[in-house]
N, C-alpha and C positions, 0 to 999 in steps of 0.2 A: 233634723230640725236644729236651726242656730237656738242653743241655749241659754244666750245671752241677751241682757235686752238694750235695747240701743235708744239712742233720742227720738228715734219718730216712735218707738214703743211707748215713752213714756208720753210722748204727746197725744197718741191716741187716743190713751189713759185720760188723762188731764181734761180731753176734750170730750169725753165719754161723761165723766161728771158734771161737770159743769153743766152740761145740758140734763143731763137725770137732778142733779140738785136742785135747777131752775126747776124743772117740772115739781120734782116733789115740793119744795118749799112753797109753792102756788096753792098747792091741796093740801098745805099744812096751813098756810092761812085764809082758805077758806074753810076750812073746819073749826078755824078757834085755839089751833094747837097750843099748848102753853110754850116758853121759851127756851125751859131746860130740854125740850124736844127736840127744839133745833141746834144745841149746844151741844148734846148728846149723842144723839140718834145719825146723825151725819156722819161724824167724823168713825164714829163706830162699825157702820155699815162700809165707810169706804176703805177699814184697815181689816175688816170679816174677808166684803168683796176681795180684795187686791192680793189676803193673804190666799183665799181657796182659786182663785185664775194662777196665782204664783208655784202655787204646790204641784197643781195639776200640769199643767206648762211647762216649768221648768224641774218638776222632780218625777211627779209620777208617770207621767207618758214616756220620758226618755228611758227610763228605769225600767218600765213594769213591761209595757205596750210594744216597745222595741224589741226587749229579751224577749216577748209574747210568755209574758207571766199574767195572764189575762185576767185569771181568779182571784189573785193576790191584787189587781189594779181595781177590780171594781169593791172587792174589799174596803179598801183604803177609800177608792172614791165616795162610798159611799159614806165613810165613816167621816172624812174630811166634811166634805157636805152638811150634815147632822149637825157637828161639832161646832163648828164655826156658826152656821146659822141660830144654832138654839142660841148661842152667845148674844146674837146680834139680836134677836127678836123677845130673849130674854128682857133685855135692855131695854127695851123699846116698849114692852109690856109694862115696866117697871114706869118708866119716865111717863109713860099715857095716864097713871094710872087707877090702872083696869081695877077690876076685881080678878082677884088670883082665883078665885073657886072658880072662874073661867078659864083656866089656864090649861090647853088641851093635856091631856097626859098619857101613854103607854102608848100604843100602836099608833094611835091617831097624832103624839104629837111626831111621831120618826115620819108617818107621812107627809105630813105639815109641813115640816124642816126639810125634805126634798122639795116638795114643789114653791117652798117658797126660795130655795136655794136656786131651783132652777130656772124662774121668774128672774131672781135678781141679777145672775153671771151669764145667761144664754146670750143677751148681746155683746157686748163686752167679749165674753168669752170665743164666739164666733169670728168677732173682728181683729182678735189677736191672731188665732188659729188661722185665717186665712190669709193676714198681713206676710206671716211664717211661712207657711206655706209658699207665697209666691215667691217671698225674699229667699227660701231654697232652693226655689227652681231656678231661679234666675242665677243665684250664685251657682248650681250645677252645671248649669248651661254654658256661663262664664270661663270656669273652669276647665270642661272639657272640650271649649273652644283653645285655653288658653294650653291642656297640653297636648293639645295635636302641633300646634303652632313650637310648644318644646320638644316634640317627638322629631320635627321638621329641623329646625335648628341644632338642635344635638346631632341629626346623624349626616347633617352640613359640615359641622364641625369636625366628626368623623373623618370625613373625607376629603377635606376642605387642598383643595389644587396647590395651596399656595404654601401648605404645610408642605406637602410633598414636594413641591421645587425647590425650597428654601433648604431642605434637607437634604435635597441631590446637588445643591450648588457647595454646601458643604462639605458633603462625601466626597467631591469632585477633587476639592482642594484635597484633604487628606489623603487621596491616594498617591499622590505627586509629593507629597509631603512626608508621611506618616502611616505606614501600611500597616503596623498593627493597631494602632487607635481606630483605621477607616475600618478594619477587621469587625475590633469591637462596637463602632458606630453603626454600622448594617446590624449587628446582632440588637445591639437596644431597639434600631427601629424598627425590626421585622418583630420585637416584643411589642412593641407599644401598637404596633395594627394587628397583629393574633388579637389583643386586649380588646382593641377599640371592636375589632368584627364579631368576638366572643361577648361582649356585652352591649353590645348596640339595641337589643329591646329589654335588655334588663334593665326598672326603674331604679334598683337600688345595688349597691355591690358593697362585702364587706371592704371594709378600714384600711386592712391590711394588703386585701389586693390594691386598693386602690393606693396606697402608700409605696409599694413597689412600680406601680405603673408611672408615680409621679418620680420617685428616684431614677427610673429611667429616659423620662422627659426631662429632669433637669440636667439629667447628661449628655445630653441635644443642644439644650440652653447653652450648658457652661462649656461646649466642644467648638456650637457657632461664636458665641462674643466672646470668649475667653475669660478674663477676669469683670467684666463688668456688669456681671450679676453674682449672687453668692448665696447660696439654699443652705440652711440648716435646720434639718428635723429631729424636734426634741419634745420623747414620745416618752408622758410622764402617766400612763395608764395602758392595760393592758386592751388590745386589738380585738378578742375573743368577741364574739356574738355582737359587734358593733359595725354599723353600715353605715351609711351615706350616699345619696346620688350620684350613680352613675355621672364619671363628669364632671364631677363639683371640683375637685381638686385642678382639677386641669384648666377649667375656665377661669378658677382665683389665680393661678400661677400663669396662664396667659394673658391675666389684665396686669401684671407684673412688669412683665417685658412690653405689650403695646404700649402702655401708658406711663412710663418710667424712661426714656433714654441716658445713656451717662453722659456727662457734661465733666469737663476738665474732669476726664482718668478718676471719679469718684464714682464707688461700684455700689452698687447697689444691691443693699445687704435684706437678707429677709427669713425672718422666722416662723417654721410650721409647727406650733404648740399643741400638742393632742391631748389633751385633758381626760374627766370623764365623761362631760358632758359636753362639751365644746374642742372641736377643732380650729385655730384662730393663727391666722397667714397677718404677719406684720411687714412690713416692708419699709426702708425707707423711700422719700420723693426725690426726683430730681429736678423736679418745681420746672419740667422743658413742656410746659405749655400742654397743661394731660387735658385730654379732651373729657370733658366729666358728661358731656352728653350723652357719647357712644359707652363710654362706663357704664352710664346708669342703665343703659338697653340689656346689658349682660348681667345684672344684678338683680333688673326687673325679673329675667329671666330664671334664675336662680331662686329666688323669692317665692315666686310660682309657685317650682320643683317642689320646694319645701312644703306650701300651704296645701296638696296636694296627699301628702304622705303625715304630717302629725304639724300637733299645735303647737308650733315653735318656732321663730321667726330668725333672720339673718340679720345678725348686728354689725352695724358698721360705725366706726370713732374713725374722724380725720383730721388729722393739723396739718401745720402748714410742714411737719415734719416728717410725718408718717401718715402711712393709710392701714388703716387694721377692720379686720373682717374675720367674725366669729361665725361659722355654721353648725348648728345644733348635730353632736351625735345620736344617730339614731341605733337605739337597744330594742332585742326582741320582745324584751316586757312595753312598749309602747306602741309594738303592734298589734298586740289580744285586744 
């Protein structure tokens, strides 16, 4: 269940009272009610109601009900309930009032305070629960529409034709050329497909593998253009138990090269900053016309990746200078 409550949450809300207000304030004035009733008694009931649907909703069902701490949630439930309500009905006694030597007491009034508690949140409370309810199915369904569609694409990307020609038209050159570099250019890219086939259904791979797989792809880069790209990785935290999506590194350093070409012999310089929580590729622009449409397709795509595996989102700052993109490191303590 989404934990958080959003604007059609609060609208519900809003439109939930107004109509219960209308109603009661009708049978407030055909009773004779006095005024401090209605100055009182409203606004009290709707900070009782909004607190015990809020407790329940967003503390104790995620909490208790989820771990199936079952005894500990109706504990609480029950105690919430009681609590709040006696507050609200206190009040309300007071403001009427009553005669207190009416005023239920010991068993009778902890019965009272449930069923009057249950009277006042069971709509309210129903119509939130089920608003949640669909709005998680719908976001799951979304979702696992949306990473079949990356399971599809990443393992396009995997094997992508045009990777492997591009690669064999350069090896082609170096062996006429340069037979121990073409030596060592077979050896990086018989690494970089072992890699790509060894983690092709892994959603996540550590740091560190994936930082050699990228040093090895940028030796691809800087063997085909020569000087007109330029990778520097500067890795100011340790690698140890830190992951990241399968991929991630490769598709930030391929929107590098598609969408950057060098214009007048200026090379295009780019830094891979590995922090503790952030991995963040800076580059600069060659302003040759980057297509920000087909960009955003692959970022969308990455975005996904992320919303899939923890709550942490992919940040991007762009001038007319640079383009920088931060991807959340992910550590074993955010996945218990």
């Amino acid at each position: 269940m989404n934990t958080k409550l959003n604007k059609s949450d609060l609208f519900l809300v809003v439109c939930y009272f107004i109509v219960d207000f209308t109603i009661q304030a009708w049978d407030y004035y055909r009773n004779g009610n006095k005024l401090i009733e209605y100055l009182i008694d409203f606004p009290v009931e709707l900070i009782t109601t909004c607190t015990i649907i809020y407790l329940f909703i967003f503390w104790t069902i995620p909490k208790f009900v989820i771990e199936k701490k079952y005894f500990t949630f109706t504990l609480l439930g029950v105690f919430i309930m009681i609590f709040f309500t006696a507050i609200e009905y206190t009040i309300g006694f007071w403001t009427g009032d009553n005669d207190w030597s009416k005023f239920p007491k010991g068993f009778d009034f902890i019965l009272k305070m449930i069923n009057r508690c249950s009277q006042n949140i069971s709509l309210l409370f129903a119509l939130l629960l089920t608003k949640k309810f669909y709005e998680g199915k719908t976001e799951l369904l979304e979702i696992e529409k949306q990473q079949k569609e990356n399971e599809l694409k990443l393992l396009r990307s995997q094997i992508d034709p045009h990777f492997l020609f591009n690669n064999l038209n350069t090896l082609d050159s170096l062996i006429d050329t340069n037979s121990e570099k073409a030596k060592e250019y077979i050896n990086r890219l018989s690494l970089i497909y072992r890699y790509l086939i060894r983690t092709k259904d892994a959603e996540v791979m550590e740091l560190s593998e994936e930082v050699r797989f990228a040093e090895n792809y940028i030796f691809l880069i800087k063997t085909r253009f020569a000087n007109d790209y330029d990778f520097n990785i500067i890795n100011n935290n340790s690698l140890e138990d830190t992951f990241i999506p399968t991929g991630a590194l490769q598709a930030v350093l391929e929107n590098v090269v598609k969408h950057n070409k060098v214009l007048n012999d200026a090379t295009i310089k780019t830094d891979i900053l590995i922090e503790e929580e952030w991995l963040t590729v800076t580059n600069s622009k060659s302003n040759s016309g980057t297509n920000t449409e087909s960009l955003g397709t692959g970022l969308k795509n990455l975005k996904a990746r992320y919303e899939l595996l923890i709550d942490k989102h992919v940040q991007i700052i762009e001038t007319n200078t640079e383009y920088r993109i931060s991807i959340p490191i992910i550590k074993l303590s955010n996945e218990n």
